[in-house]
LOKEVO-284006 format. One record per residue (C-alpha): residue in three letters; x, y, z; residue number from 1. Coordinates in steps of 0.25 Angstrom, whole numbers, m for minus. Layout:
<recs>
  res     xx     yy     zz    n
  ALA      X      Y      Z  NUM
...
</recs>
This chain:
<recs>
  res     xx     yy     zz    n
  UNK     59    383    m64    1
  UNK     50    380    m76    2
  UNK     46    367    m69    3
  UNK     41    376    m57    4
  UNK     32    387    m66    5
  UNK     26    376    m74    6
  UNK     22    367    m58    7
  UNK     17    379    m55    8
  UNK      9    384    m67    9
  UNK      3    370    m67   10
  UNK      0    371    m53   11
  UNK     m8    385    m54   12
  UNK    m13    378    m67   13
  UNK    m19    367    m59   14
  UNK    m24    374    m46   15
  UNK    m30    386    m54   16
  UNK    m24    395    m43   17
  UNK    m29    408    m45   18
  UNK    m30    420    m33   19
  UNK    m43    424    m29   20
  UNK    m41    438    m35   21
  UNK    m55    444    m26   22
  UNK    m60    444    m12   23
  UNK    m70    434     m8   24
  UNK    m84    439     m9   25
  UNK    m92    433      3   26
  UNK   m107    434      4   27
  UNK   m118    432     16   28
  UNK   m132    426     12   29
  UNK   m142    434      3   30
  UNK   m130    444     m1   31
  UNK   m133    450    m14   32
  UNK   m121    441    m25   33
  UNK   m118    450    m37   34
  UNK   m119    444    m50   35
  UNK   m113    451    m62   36
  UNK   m116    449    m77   37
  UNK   m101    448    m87   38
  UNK   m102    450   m101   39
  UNK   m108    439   m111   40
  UNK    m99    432   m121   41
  UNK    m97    424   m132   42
  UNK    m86    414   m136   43
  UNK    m89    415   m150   44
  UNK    m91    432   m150   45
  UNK    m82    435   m140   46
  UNK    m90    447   m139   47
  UNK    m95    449   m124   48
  UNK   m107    458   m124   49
  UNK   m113    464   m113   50
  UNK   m121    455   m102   51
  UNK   m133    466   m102   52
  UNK   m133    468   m118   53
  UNK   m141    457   m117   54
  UNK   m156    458   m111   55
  UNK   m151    453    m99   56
  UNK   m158    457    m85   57
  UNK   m151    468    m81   58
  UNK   m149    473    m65   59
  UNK   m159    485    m59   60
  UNK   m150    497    m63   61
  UNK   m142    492    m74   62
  UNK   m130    485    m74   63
  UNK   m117    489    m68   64
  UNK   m103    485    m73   65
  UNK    m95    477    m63   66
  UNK    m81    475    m69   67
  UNK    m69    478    m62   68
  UNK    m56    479    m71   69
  UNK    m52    482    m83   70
  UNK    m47    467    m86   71
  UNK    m63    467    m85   72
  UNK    m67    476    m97   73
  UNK    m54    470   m107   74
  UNK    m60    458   m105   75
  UNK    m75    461   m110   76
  UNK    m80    459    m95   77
  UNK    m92    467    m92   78
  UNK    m97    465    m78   79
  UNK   m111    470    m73   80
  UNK   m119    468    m64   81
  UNK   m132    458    m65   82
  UNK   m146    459    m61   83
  UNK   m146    445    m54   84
  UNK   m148    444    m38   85
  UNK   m142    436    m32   86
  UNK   m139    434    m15   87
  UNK   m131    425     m7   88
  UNK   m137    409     m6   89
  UNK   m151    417    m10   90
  UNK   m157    406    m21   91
  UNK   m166    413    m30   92
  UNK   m173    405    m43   93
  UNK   m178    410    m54   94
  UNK   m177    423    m51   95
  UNK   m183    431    m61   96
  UNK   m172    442    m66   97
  UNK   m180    451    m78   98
  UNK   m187    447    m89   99
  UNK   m183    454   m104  100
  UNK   m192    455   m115  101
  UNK   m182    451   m129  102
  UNK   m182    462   m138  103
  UNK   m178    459   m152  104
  UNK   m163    464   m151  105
  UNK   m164    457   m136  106
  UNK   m165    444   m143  107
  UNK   m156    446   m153  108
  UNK   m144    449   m144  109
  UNK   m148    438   m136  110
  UNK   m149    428   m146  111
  UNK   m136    434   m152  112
  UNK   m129    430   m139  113
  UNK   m133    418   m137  114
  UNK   m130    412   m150  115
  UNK   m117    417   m148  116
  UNK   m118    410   m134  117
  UNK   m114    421   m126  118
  UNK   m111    419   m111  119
  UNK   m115    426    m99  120
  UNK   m106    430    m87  121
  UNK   m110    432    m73  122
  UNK   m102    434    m60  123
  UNK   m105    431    m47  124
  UNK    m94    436    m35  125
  UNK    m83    435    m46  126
  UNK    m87    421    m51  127
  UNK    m93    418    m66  128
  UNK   m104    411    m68  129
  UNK   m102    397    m72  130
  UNK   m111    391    m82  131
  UNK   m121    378    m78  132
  UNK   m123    371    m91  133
  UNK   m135    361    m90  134
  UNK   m139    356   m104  135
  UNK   m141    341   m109  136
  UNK   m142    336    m93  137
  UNK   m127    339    m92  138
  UNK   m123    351    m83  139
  UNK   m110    356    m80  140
  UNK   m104    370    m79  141
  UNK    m95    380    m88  142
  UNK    m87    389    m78  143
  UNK    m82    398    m90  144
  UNK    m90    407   m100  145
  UNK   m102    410    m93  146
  UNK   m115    407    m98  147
  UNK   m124    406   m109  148
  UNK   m134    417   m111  149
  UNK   m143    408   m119  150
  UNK   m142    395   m131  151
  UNK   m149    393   m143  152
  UNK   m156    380   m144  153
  UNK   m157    369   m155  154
  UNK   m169    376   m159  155
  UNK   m161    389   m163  156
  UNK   m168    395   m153  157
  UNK   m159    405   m143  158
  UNK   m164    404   m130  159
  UNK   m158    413   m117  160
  UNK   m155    408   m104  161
  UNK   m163    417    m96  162
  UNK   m161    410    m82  163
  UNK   m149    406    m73  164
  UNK   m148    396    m62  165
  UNK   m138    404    m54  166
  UNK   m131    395    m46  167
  UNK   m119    400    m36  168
  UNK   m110    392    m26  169
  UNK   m104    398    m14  170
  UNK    m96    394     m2  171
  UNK    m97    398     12  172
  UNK    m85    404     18  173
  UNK    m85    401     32  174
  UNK    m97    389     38  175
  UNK   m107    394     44  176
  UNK   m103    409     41  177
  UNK   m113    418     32  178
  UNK   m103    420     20  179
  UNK   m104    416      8  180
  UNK    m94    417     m5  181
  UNK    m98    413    m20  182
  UNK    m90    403    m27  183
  UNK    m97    396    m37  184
  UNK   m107    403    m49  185
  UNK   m114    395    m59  186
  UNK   m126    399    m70  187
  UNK   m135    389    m76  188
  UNK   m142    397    m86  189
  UNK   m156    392    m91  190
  UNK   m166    396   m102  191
  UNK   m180    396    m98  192
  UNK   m191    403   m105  193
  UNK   m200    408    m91  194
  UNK   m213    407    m90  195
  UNK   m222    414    m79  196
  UNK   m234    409    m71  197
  UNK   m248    410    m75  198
  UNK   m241    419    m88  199
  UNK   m239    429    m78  200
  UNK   m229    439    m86  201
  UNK   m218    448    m78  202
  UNK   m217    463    m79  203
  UNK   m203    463    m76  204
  UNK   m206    472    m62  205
  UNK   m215    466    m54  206
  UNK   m210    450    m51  207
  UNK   m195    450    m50  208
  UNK   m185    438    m42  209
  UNK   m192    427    m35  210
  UNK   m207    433    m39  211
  UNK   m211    428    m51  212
  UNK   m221    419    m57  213
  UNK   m212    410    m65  214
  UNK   m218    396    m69  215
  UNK   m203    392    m77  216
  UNK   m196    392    m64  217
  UNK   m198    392    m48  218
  UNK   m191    402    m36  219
  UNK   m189    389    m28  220
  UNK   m179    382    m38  221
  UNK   m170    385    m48  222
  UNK   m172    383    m62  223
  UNK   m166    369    m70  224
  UNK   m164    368    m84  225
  UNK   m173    357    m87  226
  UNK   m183    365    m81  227
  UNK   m185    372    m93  228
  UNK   m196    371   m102  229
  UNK   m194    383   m111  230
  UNK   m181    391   m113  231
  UNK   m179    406   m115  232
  UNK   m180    410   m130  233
  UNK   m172    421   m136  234
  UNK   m183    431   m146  235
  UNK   m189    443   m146  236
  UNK   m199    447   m137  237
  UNK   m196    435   m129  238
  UNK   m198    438   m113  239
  UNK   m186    432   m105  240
  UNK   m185    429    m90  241
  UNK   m171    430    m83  242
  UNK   m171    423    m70  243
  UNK   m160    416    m63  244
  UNK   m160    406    m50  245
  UNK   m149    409    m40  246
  UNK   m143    394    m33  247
  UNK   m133    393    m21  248
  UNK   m124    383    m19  249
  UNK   m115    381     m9  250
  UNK   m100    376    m13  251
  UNK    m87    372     m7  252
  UNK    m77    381    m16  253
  UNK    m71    391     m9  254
  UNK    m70    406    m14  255
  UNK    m56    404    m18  256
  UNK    m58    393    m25  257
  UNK    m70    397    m33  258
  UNK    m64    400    m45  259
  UNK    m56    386    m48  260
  UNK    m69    379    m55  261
  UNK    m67    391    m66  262
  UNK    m54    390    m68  263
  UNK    m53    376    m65  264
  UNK    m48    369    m79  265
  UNK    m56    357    m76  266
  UNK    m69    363    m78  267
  UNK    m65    369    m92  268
  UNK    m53    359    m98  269
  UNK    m43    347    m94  270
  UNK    m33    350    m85  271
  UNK    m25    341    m93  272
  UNK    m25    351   m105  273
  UNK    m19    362    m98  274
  UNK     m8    352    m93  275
  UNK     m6    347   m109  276
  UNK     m4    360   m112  277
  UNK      8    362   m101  278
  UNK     13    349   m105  279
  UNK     12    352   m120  280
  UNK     19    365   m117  281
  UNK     30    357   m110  282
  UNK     30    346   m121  283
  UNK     35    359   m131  284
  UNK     44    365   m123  285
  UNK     51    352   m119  286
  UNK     52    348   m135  287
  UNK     58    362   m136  288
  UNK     68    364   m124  289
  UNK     73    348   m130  290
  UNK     76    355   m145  291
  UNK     81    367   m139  292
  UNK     90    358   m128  293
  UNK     95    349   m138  294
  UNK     98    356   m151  295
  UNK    101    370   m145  296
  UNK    107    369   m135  297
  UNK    117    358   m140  298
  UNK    119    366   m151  299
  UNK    122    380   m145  300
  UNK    133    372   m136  301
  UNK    139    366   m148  302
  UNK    139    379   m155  303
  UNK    144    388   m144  304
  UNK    156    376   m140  305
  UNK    160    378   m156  306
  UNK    159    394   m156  307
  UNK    167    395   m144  308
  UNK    179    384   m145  309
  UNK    193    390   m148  310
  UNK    196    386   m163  311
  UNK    210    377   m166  312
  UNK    221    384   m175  313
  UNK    214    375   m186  314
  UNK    201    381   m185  315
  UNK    207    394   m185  316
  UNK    216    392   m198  317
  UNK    201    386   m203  318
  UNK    193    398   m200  319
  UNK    181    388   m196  320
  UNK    168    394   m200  321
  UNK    158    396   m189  322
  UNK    143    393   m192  323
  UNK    131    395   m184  324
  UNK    126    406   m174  325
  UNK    137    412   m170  326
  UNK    141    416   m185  327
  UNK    128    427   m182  328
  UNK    134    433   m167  329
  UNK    136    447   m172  330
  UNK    122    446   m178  331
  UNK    112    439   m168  332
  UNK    111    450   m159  333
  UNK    108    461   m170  334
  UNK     94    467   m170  335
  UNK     82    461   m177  336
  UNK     84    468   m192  337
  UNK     68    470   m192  338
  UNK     61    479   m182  339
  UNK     69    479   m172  340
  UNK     60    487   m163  341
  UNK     47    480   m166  342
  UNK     55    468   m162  343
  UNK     59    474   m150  344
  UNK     42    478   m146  345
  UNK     39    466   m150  346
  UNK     49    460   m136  347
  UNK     45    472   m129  348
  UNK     29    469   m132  349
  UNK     33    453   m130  350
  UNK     40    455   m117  351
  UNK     29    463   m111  352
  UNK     19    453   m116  353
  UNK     26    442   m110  354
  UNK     28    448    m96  355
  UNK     12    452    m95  356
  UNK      8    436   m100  357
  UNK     18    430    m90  358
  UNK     15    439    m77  359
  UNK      0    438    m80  360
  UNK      1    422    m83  361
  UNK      7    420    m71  362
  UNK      1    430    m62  363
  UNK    m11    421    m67  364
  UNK     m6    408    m64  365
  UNK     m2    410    m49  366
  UNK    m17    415    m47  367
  UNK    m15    432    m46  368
  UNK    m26    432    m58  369
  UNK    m40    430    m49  370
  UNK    m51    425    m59  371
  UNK    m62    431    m53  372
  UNK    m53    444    m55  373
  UNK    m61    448    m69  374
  UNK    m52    454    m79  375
  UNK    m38    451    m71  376
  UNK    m32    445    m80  377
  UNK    m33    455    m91  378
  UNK    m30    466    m81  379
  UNK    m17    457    m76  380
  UNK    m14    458    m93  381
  UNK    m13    472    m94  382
  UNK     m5    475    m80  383
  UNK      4    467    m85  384
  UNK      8    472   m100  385
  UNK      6    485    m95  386
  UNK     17    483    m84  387
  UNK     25    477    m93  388
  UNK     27    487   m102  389
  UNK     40    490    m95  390
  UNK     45    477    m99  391
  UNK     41    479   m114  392
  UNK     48    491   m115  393
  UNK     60    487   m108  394
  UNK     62    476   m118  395
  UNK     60    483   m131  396
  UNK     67    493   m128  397
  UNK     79    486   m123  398
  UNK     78    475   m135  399
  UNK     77    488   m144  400
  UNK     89    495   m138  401
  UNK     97    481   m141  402
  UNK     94    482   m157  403
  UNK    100    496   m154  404
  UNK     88    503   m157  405
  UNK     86    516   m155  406
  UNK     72    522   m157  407
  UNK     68    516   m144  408
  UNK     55    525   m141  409
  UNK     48    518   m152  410
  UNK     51    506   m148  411
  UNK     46    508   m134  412
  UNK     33    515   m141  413
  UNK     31    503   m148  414
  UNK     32    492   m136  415
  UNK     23    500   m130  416
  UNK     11    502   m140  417
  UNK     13    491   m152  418
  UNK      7    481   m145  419
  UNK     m2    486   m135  420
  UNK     m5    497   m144  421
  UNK    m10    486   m155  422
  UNK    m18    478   m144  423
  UNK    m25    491   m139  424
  UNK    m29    495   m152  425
  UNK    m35    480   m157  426
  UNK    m43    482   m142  427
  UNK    m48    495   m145  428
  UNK    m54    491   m157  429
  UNK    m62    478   m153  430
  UNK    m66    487   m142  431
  UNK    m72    496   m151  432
  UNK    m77    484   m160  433
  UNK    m82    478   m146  434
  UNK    m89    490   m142  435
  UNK    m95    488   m157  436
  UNK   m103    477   m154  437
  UNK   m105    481   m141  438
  UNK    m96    471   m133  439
  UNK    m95    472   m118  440
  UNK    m80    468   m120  441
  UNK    m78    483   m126  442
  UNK    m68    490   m116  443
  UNK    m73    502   m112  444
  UNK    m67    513   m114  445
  UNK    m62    516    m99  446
  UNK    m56    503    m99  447
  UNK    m49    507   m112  448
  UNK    m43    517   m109  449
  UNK    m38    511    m94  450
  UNK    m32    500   m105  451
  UNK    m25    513   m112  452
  UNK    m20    519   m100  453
  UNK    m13    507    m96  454
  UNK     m5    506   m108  455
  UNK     m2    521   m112  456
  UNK     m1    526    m97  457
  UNK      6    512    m92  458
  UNK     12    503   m102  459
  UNK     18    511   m111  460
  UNK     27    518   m100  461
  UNK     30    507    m96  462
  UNK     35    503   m109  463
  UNK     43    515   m112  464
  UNK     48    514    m96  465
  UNK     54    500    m98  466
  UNK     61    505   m113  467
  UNK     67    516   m105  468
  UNK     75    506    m96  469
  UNK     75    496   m106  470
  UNK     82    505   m116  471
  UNK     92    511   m104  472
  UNK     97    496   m102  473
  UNK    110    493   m110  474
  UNK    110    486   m122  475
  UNK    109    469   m121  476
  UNK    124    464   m123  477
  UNK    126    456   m133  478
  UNK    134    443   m134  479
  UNK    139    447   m149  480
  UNK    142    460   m156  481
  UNK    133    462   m168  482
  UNK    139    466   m181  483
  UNK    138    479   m191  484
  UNK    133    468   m203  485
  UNK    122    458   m201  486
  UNK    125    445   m204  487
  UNK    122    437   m217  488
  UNK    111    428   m214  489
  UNK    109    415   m221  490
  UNK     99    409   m228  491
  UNK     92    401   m217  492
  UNK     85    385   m219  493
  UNK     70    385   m220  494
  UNK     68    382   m207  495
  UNK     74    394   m200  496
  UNK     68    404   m210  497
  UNK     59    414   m200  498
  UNK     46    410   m205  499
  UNK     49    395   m203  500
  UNK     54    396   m187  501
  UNK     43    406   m185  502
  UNK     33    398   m188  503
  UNK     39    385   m181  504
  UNK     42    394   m170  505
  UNK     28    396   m166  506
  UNK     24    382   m164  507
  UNK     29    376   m152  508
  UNK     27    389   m142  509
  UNK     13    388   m148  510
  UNK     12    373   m145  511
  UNK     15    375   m131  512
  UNK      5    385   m128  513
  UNK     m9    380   m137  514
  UNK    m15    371   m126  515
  UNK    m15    383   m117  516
  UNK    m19    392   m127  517
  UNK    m32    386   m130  518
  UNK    m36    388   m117  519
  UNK    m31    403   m115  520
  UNK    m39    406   m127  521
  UNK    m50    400   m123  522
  UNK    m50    408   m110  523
  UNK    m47    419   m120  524
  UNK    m60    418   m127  525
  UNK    m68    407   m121  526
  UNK    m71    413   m108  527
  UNK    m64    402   m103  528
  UNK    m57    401    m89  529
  UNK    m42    400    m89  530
  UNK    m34    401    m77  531
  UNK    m23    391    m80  532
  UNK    m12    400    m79  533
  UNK     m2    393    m73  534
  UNK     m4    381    m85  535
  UNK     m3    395    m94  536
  UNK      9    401    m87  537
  UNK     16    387    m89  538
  UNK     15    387   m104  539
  UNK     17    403   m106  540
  UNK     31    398   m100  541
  UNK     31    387   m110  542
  UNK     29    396   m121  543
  UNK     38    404   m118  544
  UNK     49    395   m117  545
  UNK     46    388   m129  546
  UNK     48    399   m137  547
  UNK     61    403   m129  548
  UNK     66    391   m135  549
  UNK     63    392   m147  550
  UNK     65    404   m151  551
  UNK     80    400   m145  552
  UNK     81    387   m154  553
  UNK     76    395   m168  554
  UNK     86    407   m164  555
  UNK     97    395   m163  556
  UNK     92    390   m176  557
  UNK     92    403   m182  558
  UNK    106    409   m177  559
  UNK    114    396   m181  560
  UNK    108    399   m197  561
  UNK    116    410   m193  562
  UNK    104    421   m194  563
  UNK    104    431   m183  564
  UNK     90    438   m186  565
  UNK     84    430   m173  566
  UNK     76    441   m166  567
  UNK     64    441   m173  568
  UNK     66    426   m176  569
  UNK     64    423   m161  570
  UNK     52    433   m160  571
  UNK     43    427   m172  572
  UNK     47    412   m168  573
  UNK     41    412   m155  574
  UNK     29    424   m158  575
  UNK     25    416   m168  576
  UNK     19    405   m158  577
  UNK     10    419   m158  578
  UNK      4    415   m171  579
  UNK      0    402   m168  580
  UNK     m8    406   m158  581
  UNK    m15    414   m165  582
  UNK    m17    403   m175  583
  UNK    m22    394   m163  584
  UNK    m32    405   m159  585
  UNK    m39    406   m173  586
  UNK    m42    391   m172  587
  UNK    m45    391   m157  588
  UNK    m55    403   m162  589
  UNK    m65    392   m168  590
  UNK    m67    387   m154  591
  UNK    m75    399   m151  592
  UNK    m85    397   m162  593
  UNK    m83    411   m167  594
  UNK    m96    420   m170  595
  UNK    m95    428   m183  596
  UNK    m93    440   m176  597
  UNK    m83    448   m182  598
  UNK    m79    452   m169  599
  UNK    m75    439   m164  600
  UNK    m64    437   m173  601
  UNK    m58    450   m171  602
  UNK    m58    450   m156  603
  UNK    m52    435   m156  604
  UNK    m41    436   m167  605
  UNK    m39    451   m164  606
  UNK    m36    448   m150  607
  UNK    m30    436   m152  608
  UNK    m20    442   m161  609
  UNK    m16    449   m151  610
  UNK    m12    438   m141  611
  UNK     m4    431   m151  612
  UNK      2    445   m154  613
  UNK      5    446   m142  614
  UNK     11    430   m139  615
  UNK     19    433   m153  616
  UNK     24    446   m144  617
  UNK     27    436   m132  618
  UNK     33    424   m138  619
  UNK     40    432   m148  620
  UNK     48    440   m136  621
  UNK     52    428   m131  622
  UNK     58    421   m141  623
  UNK     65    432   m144  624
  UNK     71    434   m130  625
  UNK     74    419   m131  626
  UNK     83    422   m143  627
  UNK     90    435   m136  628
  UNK     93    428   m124  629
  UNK     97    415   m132  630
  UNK    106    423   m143  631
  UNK    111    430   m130  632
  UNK    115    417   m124  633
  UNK    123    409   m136  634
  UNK    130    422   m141  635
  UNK    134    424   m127  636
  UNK    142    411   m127  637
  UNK    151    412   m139  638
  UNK    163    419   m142  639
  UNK    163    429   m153  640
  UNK    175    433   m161  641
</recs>
């Protein structure tokens, strides 16, 4: 079976199979194309901003929002409409869009910006503009991360790209049939400082489009780079031209297909890396199903034959001493002896973590997650930990019930607020510090409290309606009776003291999963495409299994030192691969060439606290449930006097 989901998630891998997600948009000639504005970002601020808080030419009536879901706002997408005209096969060259006079704080934000190297965003019919890099006679293209507003030069002069060479590719659908669909949109963006004929200046009203009296570029031909005499400064008082040229070009992708050159790994990284990581993650897993193979389960045999074979006369009249685990049955099934009930939210939590990650990975993989679906993904996130809810309450409550608790109402409370109540309230406040420096990623308030309604109105009942059946169900059955008086537990070797298995237990799970971490993060905070949700799903299942396994051979370990305190053991063992992630992410930060921002760092180790938080919740659970069903299984299989 494992065999079969690791072909498969290798083959979506491979294919990039995806599901178009929207109906095909067809067009006839001269039909007015829509194209929409995002906001702008910046690797090293992640602070997207407003696309018209910048003097940009705004459209006739001001612009109007165009975003569609609340995946859409939690993402810091703000999608307007655009001033740009542009109609079906129609070419248009330097087309002359307004022209700005650069006040003081104009420049500023623009020159701001543009150190910062900010990006633009556009949408055509769903697609993202592509950017067309032409600089040192090399050209080539960046399908991810939009465009560059502007550069600075070697000079340490800041200079804006104030025209683009639009250029969009589209297929027919049937031959010789008027309709058209789009399926290709790239932007080459140039800096050129315009100049008019006869020094003819524009008033901005009376010469607009394809009339105007510009000696730097002609209506008959679009515009190259090496064109250009002059570019486009970035000062006060500077006048600043925008126009753009509008290029056809017919192609033979199909609709459906449109999206494979994004999402295609060739065009960003070696396929190869994605397949080291699978076959590093399999390397790990293999090493550890051999230790575990080999010295567990050859042991637990031994020991289970010696615990239960009929002893001689002679043994009898001895009074042989038995050593090992089973010395601890009467004890290994006794409650953790610190915080029982955060330890059972913390499963609760885990559990409904882990069920929103797996259906959303693999709803993803087998192509139910469209790309061109803005925001899905997020949306697909929340429907799922919401739903959930039941499963988080059924489980705490039930483990609770077990440790023969009896204040079960809090414990309920508290799987349903802890941890969502914690990442709600580190939202609310970098929204309000987003909102300070006037961020387009700040949620409006609408969208808020839509967020808040689905937790207090949906998740939380659901919580307290699975504790209510999960609290009704009898009592897990236990192999062994557990005693009035704990144990005496013996002083263990260095080696299996907690802090030294906690800190070794955190290596391997995180060894299987630091290739494709990279580029999760990357997707994360690069604005980098990743759609390789099989490969994903394939080591998610890895992961899990390696820290199956060992939590199951440090709980051995532990329960044959004879000490029966193993339920937090197994949870801190694995959750610790939680902490090495967040280790790997404070290096991996450098890579984005941090500004000083003081908001930089709080958004990314703020949030990205959070996720290990939240892998510590997840891997944690199932090393615990590992143990259970493992302690479960040997105590089972003995006979106790």
């Amino acid at each position: 079976m494992i065999r079969l989901l690791v072909a498969a998630g290798l083959l979506a891998a491979a294919s990039g199979f995806y599901l178009p997600g929207v109906d095909p948009k067809t067009f006839s000639p001269n039909a007015p194309v829509e194209m929409k504005v995002n906001t702008i970002t910046s690797t090293h601020t992640q602070l997207p901003l407003d696309y018209y808080s910048q003097p940009f030419c705004k459209p006739d009536g001001g612009p109007k929002a165009a975003s569609e879901n609340l995946g859409e706002f939690l993402t810091g997408s703000k999608i307007q409409s655009s001033p740009y005209h542009i109609y079906m096969l129609l070419e248009d060259f330097c087309h002359v869009l307004c022209q700005k006079t650069l006040s003081k704080s104009d420049a500023s934000s623009l020159q701001e910006v543009i150190s910062q190297e900010y990006h633009n965003h556009w949408i055509i019919d769903n697609l993202p503009s592509a950017m067309i890099v032409n600089s040192d006679n090399l050209m080539y293209t960046e399908y991810a991360g939009g465009f560059l507003i502007g550069f600075v030069g070697t000079d340490k002069v800041t200079y804006l790209f104030n025209h683009v060479k639009i250029l969009i590719e589209y297929h027919q659908v049937v031959p010789d049939e008027e309709g058209y669909r789009i399926v290709g949109f790239y932007v080459e963006p140039i800096s050129v400082k315009h100049h008019y004929v006869d020094g003819w200046e524009w008033d901005g009203v009376a010469v607009e489009g394809r009339s105007r009296p510009l000696e730097t570029c002609s209506n008959s031909q679009w515009l190259n780079s090496d064109q250009v005499e002059e570019f486009q400064t970035v000062k006060e008082g500077e006048q600043v031209l925008f126009t753009y040229d509008v290029i056809w070009s017919e192609s033979e992708t199909k609709w459906a297909s449109r999206w494979d050159i994004y999402l295609s790994m060739d065009n960003r990284v070696p396929a190869r890396i994605h397949w080291f990581s699978i076959i590093n993650s399999l390397l790990i897993i293999c090493f550890l199903s051999a230790i575990v193979g080999m010295i567990l389960v050859k042991n637990l045999k031994r020991d289970i034959s010696n615990y239960n074979r009929v002893l001689t006369d002679e043994e009898k009249a001895e009074e042989r001493e038995e050593s090992g685990w089973k010395l601890v049955h009467a004890d290994v099934f006794r409650p953790p002896y610190n915080n029982p009930m955060i330890f059972c939210v913390f499963v609760g939590t885990g559990t409904q973590l882990m069920m929103m990650i797996g259906i959303t990975i693999a709803l993803a993989s087998i192509g139910f997650l469209s790309p061109a679906k803005r925001g899905s993904m997020m949306m697909m996130i929340i429907v799922m930990y919401v739903l959930n809810g039941a499963t988080a309450g059924y489980v705490s409550s039930r483990l609770y019930k077990s440790f023969r608790g009896r204040a079960w109402q809090r414990c309920t409370i508290l799987t349903a607020v802890a941890f969502p109540g914690a990442a709600f309230v580190f939202f609310l406040f970098c929204n309000i510090v987003l909102s300070i420096y006037h961020s387009s990623a700040a949620v409006p308030f609408l969208q808020i409290l839509s967020v808040m309604a689905l937790w207090c109105c949906v998740s939380i009942p659901l919580v307290f309606l699975g504790a209510f059946f999960g609290y009704k169900k009898e009592m897990w059955e236990y192999p062994c009776v557990t005693s009035t008086i704990p144990r005496e537990i013996r002083p263990l070797p260095w080696y299996l003291q907690p802090w030294a298995v906690i800190a070794m237990g955190g290596v391997l799970p995180f060894g299987a999963a630091y290739v494709e971490l990279f580029f999760i993060l990357s997707s994360i905070w690069m604005e980098q495409f990743y759609y390789v949700f099989g490969v994903c799903f394939v080591v998610c299942l890895i992961l899990g299994i390696t820290c199956g396994e060992l939590s199951i051979l440090f709980c051995y370990f532990q329960l044959c030192a004879e000490d029966h305190r193993w339920h937090w053991r197994a949870f801190l063992i694995c959750g610790s691969t939680a902490f090495y992630v967040f280790g790997y992410s404070t290096v991996w930060f450098n890579l984005l060439e941090p500004s000083k921002l003081l908001i930089t760092y709080l958004l990314y180790f703020g949030y990205m606290a959070l996720i290990s938080f939240g892998i510590f919740l997840v891997t944690g659970t199932i090393g615990f449930m590992s143990c259970f069903w493992f302690t479960n299984l040997i105590y089972s299989s003995i006979k106790v006097d």
